[in-house]
C-alpha positions as CSV (number, residue, x, y, z in Angstrom):
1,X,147.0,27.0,227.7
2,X,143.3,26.9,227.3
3,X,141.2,29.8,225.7
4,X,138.2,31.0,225.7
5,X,136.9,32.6,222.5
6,X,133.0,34.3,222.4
7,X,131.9,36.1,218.9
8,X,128.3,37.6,218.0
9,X,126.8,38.0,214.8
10,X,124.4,40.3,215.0
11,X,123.1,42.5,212.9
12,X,122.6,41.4,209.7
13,X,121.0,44.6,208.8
14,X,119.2,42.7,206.0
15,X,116.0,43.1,208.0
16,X,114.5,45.9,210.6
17,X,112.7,42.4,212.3
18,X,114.6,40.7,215.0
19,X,113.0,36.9,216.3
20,X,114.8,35.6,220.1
21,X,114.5,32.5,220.0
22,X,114.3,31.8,223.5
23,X,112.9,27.7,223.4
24,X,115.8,26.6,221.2
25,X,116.5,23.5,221.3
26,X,113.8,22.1,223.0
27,X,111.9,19.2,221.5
28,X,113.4,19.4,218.2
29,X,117.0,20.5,217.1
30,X,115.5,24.1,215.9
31,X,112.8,24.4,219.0
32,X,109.6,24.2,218.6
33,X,108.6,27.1,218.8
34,X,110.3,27.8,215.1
35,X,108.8,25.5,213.6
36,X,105.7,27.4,213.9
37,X,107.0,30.7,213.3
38,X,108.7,30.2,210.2
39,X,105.8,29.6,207.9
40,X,103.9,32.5,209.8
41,X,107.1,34.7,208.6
42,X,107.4,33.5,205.3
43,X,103.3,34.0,204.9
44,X,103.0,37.4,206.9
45,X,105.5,39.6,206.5
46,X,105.5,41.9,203.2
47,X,107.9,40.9,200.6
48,X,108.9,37.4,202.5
49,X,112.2,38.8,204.3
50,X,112.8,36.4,207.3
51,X,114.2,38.0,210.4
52,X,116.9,37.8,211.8
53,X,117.2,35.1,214.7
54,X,118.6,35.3,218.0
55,X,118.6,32.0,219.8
56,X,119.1,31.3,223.0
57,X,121.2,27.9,223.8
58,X,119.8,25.7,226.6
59,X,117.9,28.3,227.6
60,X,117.0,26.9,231.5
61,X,120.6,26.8,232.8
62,X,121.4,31.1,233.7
63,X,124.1,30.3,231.2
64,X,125.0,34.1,229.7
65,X,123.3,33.3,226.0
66,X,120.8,35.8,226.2
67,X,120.9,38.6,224.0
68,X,121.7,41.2,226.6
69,X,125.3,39.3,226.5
70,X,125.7,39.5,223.1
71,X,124.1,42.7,221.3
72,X,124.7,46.3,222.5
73,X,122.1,49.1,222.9
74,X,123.9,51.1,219.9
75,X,123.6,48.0,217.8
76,X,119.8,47.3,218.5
77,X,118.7,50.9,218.1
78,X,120.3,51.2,214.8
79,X,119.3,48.3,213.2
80,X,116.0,46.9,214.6
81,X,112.4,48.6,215.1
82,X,110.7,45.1,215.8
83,X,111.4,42.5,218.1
84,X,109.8,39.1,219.3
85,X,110.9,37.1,221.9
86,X,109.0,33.9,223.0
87,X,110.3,31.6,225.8
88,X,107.5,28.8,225.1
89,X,106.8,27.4,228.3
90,X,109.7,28.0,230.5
91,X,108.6,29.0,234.1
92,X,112.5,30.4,234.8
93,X,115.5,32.0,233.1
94,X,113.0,33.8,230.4
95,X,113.6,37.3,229.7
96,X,117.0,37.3,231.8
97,X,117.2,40.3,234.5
98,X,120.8,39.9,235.4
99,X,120.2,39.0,239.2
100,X,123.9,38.2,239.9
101,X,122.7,35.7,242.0
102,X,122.8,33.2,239.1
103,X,125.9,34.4,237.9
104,X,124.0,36.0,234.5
105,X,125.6,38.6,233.2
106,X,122.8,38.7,230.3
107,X,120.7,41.8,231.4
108,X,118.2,41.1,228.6
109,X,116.1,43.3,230.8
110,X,117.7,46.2,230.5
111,X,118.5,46.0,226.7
112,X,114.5,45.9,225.7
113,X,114.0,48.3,228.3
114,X,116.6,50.8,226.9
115,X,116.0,50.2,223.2
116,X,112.0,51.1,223.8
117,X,113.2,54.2,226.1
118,X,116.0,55.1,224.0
119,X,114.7,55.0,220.1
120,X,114.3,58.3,218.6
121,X,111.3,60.3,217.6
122,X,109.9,58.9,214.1
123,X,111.3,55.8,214.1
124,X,109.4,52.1,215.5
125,X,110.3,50.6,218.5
126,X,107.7,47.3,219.1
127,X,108.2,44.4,221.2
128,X,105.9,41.2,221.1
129,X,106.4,39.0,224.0
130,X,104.8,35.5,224.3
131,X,105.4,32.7,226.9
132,X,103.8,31.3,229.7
133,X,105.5,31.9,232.3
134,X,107.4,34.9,231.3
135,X,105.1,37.5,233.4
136,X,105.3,35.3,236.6
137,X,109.1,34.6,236.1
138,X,109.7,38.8,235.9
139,X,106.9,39.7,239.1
140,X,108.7,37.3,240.9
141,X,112.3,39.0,240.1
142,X,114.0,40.7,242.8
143,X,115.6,43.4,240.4
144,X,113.2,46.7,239.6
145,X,114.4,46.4,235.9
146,X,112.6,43.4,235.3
147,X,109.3,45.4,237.0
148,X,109.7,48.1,235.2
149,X,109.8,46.7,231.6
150,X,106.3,44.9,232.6
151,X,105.0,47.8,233.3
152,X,106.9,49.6,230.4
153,X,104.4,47.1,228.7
154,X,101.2,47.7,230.7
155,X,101.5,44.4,232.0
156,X,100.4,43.1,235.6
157,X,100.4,39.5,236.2
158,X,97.4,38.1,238.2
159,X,98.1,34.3,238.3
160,X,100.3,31.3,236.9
161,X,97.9,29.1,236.0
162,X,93.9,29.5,234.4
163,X,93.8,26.1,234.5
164,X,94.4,25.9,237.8
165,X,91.6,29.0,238.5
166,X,89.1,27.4,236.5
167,X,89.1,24.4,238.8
168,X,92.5,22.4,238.1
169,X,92.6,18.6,238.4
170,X,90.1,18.6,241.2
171,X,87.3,20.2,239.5
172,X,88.0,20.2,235.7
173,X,89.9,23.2,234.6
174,X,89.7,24.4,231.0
175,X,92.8,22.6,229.6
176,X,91.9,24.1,225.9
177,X,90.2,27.5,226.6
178,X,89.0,29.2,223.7
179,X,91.1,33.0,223.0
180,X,89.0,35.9,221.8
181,X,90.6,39.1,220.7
182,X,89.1,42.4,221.4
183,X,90.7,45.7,220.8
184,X,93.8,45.5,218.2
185,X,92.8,41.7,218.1
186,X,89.3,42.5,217.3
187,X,87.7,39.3,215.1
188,X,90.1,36.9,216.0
189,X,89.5,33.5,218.2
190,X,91.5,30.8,218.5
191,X,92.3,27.6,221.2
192,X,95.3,27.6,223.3
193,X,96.1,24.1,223.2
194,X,96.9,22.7,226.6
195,X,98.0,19.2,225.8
196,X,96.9,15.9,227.6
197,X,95.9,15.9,229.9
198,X,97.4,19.0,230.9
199,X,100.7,20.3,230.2
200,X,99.8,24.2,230.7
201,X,98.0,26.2,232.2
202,X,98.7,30.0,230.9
203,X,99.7,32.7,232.6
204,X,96.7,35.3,233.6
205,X,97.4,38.6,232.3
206,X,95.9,42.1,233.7
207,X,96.6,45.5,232.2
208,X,98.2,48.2,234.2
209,X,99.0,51.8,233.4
210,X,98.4,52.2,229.8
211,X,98.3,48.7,229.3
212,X,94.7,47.3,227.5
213,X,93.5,43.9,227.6
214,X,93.3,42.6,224.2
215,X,92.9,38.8,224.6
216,X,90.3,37.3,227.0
217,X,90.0,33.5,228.2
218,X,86.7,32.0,227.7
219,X,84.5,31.8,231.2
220,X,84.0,28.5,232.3
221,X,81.0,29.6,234.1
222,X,78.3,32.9,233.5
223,X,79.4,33.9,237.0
224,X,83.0,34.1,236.5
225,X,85.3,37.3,236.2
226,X,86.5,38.1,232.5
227,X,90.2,37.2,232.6
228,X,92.8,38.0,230.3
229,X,95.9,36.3,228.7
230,X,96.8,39.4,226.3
231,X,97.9,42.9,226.9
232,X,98.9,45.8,224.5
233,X,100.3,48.9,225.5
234,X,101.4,52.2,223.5
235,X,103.4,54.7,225.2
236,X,106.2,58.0,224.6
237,X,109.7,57.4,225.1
238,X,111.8,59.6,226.7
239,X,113.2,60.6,223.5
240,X,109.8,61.2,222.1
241,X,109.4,58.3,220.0
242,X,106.6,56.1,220.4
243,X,106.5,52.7,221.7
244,X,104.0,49.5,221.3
245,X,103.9,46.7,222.7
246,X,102.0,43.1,222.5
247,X,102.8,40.6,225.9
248,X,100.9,37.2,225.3
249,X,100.8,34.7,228.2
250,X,101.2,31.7,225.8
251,X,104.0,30.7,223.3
252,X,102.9,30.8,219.6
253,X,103.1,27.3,219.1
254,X,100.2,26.3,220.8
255,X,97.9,28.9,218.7
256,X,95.3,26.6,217.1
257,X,92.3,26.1,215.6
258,X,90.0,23.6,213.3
259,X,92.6,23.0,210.7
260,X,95.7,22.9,212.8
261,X,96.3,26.2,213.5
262,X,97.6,27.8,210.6
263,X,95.7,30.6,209.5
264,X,94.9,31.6,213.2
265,X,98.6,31.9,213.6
266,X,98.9,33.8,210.7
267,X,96.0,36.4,211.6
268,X,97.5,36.7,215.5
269,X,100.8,37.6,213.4
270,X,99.2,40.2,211.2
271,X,97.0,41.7,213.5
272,X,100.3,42.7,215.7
273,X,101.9,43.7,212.8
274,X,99.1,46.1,211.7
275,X,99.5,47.4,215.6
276,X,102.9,47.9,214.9
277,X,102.2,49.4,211.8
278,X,104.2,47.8,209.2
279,X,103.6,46.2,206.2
280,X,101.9,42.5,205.8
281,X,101.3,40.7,202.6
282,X,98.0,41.0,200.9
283,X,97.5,37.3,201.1
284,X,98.6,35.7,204.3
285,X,97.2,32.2,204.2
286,X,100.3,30.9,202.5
287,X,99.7,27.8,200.0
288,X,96.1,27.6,199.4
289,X,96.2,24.6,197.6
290,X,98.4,22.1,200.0
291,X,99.1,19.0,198.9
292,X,97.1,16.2,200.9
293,X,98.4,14.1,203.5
294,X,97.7,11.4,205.6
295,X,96.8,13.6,209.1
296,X,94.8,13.7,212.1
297,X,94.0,16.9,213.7
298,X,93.8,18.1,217.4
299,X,90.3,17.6,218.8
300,X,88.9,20.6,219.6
301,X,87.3,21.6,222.1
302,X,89.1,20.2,224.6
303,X,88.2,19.3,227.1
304,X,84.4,18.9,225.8
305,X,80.7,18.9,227.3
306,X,79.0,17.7,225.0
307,X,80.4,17.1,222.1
308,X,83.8,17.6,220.1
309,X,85.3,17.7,216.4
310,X,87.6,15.9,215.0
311,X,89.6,16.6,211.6
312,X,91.4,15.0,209.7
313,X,92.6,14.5,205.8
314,X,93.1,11.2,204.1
315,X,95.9,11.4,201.0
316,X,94.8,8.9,198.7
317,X,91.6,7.1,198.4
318,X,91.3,3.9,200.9
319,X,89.9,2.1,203.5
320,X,89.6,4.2,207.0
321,X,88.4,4.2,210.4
322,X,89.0,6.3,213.2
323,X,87.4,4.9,216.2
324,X,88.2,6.3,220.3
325,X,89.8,4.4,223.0
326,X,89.5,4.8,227.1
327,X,92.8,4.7,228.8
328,X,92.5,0.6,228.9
329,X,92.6,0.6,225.1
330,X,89.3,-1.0,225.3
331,X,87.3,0.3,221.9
332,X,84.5,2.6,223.1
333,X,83.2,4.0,219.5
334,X,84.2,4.2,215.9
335,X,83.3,7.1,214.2
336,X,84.5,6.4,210.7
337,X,85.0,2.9,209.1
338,X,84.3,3.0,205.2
339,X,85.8,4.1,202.3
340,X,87.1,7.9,201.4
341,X,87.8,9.4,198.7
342,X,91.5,11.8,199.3
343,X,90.3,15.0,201.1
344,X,89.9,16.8,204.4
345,X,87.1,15.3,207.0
346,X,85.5,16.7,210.1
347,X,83.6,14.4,211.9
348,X,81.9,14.7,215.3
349,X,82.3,12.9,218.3
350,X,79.2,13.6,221.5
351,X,80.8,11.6,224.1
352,X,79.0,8.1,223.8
353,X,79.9,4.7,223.3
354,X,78.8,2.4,220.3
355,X,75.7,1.4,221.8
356,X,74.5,5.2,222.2
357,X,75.2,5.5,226.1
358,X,77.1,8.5,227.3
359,X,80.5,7.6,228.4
360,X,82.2,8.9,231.6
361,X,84.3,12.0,232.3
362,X,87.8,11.2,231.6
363,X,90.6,10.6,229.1
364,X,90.0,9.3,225.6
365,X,92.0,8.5,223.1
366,X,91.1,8.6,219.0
367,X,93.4,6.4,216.3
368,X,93.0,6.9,212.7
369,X,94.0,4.1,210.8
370,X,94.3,4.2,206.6
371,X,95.8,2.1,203.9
């Protein structure tokens, strides 16, 4: 006879922090998506408790893992006053609604929806949802509950794609638009790395309700509307507790900036935690002496007009050049080609070729090559 066994372990009830986990597996054994959270955890959060961590197996195939299958409402309002859910860049199956069309009995839904509603007066209830994708997945739902936890979170969703609405393939949309925080991220800006050529295009955010706008997308032009890919909200349950809430239309792991993207992952992490108001270490930028290493940095802006930056940091003294490519592989200008002492490097690239000419709008490539 065959039998079928099914077990959760949550809570640990070492931590009131719970992270879902909802990109597992995908592109590395962990998800990507961890990889980036870890260090923000270990650096952020006071003390350096790690939460617990929900995750979501193959996460595109309606397959029941959610955590709406696997936690109960008595069990979440006990033991957890924060949770964070990000589905990277999934466009279906994200924050699970139960349609019983797809044979889901994982009402995730429902269970966020509930635990904000249900948690009692005095204590913290704060959910932090990033993912593109995530809004349009839930205002395309045909089940209210999945409506009514957007706008639980004063979220409206305006469009898929700002890549697409600032022009697209046809007419050069901002692959990498620059992110500037206003309200509860006030002092923050950082790039939303898009990949190459494209490989997202974000989800355009609007608030609704109660909901305020607390992450715009740079304008490509003077003339265009301010749009938005972050939305708080704040709001009394029905059992007279208070609820916040952050929705970010991009997963954490494409946060960036000049060095990677470190510390501007680390600030987007405090700066919700101060919203949620709980406690953040008094240093958050981790090691602050890190070991060198051979590395070459995202370009950034990008895409550029007129010029760009590139970093990067050279482990032990040596020979190096870093020169750009065009898609033929034909050499079009070398920017470094001398010898470094070990450190970090920023150099400058303004779009022209060797012999000073400006180069045409395109794809380029940039190799660095050491000893």
């Amino acid at each position: 006879a065959t039998r079928n066994f099914e077990f959760a372990t949550l809570p640990t009830q070492n931590t009131g922090i719970l992270y879902v986990d909802d990109f597992h597996g995908r592109g590395t054994f962990d998800g990507v998506s961890q990889l980036y959270f870890d260090p923000a955890f270990a650096a952020v959060i006071e003390g350096g408790v790690m939460p617990d961590r929900f995750d979501i197996n193959n996460p595109t195939s309606f397959l029941s893992n959610g955590l709406g299958a696997h936690a109960t409402l008595d069990m979440m309002l006990e033991t957890y006053e924060k949770v964070i859910w990000d589905c990277g860049n999934l466009e279906a199956c994200t924050i699970s609604d139960g349609d019983p069309q797809w044979s889901d009995k994982s009402n995730d839904c429902q269970l966020l929806y509930d635990w904000m509603d249900f948690k009692p007066e005095g204590e913290k209830a704060n959910l932090w949802v990033l993912g593109e994708g995530v809004a349009q997945d839930l205002n395309g739902s045909e089940t209210q509950i999945a409506l009514d936890l957007m706008l639980a979170c004063g979220v409206q969703f305006d469009h898929y794609s700002y890549y697409e609405l600032t022009g697209g393939d046809a007419a050069g949309g901002v692959v990498t638009p620059l992110i500037t925080g206003i309200d509860i991220y006030s002092g923050l800006t950082y790039y939303a790395f898009g990949g190459c050529p494209t490989i997202n295009g974000w989800d355009v955010l609007s608030p609704t309700g109660t909901g305020v706008a607390c992450l715009e997308l740079e304008k490509k032009n003077e003339t265009d509307p301010q749009r938005y890919v972050g939305i708080r909200n704040q709001f009394t349950n029905s059992a007279g507790g208070v609820a916040r809430t952050s929705w970010i239309g991009h997963s954490y792991m494409y946060v960036r900036n000049g060095d990677g993207g470190t510390l501007a992952r680390n600030e987007l992490m405090l700066k919700t935690w101060q919203f949620f108001l709980n406690g953040v270490s008094d240093d958050i930028t981790g090691d602050e002496t890190p070991k060198l290493v051979n590395a070459l940095g995202q370009n950034y802006p990008n895409p550029f007009n007129p010029s760009t930056k590139i970093k990067f940091s050279i482990a032990n003294k040596g020979h190096v050049s870093l020169k750009v490519y065009n898609v033929a592989g034909q050499l079009v200008s070398t920017l470094r080609d001398d010898v470094l002492d070990a450190n970090a490097y920023e150099v400058d690239w303004n779009g022209t070729n060797d012999l000073g000419s400006s180069v045409a709008s395109g794809v380029y490539f940039y190799k660095l090559k050491t000893d």
